[in-house]
N, C-alpha and C positions, 0 to 999 in steps of 0.2 A: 416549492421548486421541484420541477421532475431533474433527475438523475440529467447530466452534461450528456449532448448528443455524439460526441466523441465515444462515450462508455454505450449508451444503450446501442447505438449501431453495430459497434463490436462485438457485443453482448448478445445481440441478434443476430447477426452473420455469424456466432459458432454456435447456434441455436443453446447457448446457457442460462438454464432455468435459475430464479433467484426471487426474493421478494423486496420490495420497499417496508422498511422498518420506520415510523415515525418516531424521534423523539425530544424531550426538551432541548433547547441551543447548550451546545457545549463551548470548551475552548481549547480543550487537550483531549488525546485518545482515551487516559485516564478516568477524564472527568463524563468522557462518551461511554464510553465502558459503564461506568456506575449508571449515567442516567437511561441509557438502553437498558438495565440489568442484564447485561452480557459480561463473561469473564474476558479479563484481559487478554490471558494468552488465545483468546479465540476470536478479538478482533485484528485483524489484517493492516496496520498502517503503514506508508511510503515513507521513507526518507530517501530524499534527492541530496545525489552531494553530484559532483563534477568536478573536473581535469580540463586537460588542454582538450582530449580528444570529446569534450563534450558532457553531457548527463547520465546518470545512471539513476534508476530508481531500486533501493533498497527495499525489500516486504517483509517485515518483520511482524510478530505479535508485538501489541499495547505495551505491554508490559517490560519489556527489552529496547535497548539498544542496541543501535550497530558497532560493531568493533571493527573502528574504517580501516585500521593498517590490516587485519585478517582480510577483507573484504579486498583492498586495494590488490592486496598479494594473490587470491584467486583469481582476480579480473586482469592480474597482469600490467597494473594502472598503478605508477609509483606518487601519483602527486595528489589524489584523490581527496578532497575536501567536503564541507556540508556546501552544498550552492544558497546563493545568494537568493534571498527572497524575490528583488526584483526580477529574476532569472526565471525563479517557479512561477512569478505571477504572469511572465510573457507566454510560457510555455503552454500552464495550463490555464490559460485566460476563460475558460466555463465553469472554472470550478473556483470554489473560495478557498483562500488561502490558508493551510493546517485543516484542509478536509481534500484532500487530493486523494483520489480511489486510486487502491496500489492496482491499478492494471493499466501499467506506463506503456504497452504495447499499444493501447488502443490509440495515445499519442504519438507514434513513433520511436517512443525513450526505450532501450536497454533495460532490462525488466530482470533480475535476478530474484531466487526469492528462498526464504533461510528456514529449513528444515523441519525447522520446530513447526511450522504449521498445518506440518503433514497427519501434527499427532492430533488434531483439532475434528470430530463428525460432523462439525459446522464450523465456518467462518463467517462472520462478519466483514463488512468494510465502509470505510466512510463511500458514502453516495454523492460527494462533491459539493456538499454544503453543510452545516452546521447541526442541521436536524433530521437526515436520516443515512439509514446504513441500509446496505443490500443483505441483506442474508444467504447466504448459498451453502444447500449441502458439499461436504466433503470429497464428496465423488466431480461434483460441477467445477469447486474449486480446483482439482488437484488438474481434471483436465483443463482446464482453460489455461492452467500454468505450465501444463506439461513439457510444452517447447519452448520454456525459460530455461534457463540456468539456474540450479540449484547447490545449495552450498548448507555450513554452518558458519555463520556470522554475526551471530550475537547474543547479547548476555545482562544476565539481570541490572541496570542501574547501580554505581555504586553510590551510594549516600555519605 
């Protein structure tokens, strides 16, 4: 599968350099991580939650969660929830489902994105399907995110 035309239009229109990464099917950012050999904190993944006033896409490293009351409370957004799958699947209907590429801008979503991946020389991100990720140096990522909202919003898993 090439990358959803949603992203590579975007991706071309801010002339951002990047590669297509092949790799085994995954089913978690986790599980993408190991089979890319890429480190967690240096893959890029989206969580969508939503409110009344609609969608927000979280960018978090692999390895982390969002800590949605911290997040709600930045955005100003008291009611804030994980969204509904059926929601993600309308939304971003080119991409598969748990491979949605954190660059919610290119779909029109509210794009915030959390700190910690500013420490990254590289980022990864899922490519919109199951088997590959985009690779972007650090410099391509930080601009492309530049006129996001940025924050700290989240924290290792507790187990």
């Amino acid at each position: 599968m090439s990358i959803p035309s949603h992203l590579s239009s975007y991706l071309d229109q801010r002339g951002a350099r990047y590669e297509i990464c092949a790799h085994e099917h995954s089913r978690t950012s986790a599980e993408t991580a190991r089979s890319a050999h890429v480190q967690p904190n240096q893959l890029a993944k989206s969580v969508i939650l939503e409110d009344e006033a609609g969608c927000v896409m979280a960018v978090i490293p692999a390895d982390k969660s969002v800590v949605v009351g911290e997040l709600a409370r930045m955005l100003g957004r008291k009611e804030l929830r994980l969204a509904d799958e059926s929601r993600i699947a309308v939304l971003f209907a080119d991409c598969d489902l748990g491979a949605i590429p954190p660059v919610g801008m290119a779909w029109g979503v509210e794009t915030i994105v959390d700190d910690e991946l500013e420490a990254s020389d590289v980022v990864y991100m899922e490519g919109g399907d199951h088997e590959h990720l985009l690779r972007m140096p650090h410099e391509q990522f930080h601009a492309l995110m530049s006129s996001q909202q940025h924050g700290r919003f989240c924290r290792a898993p507790m187990h």
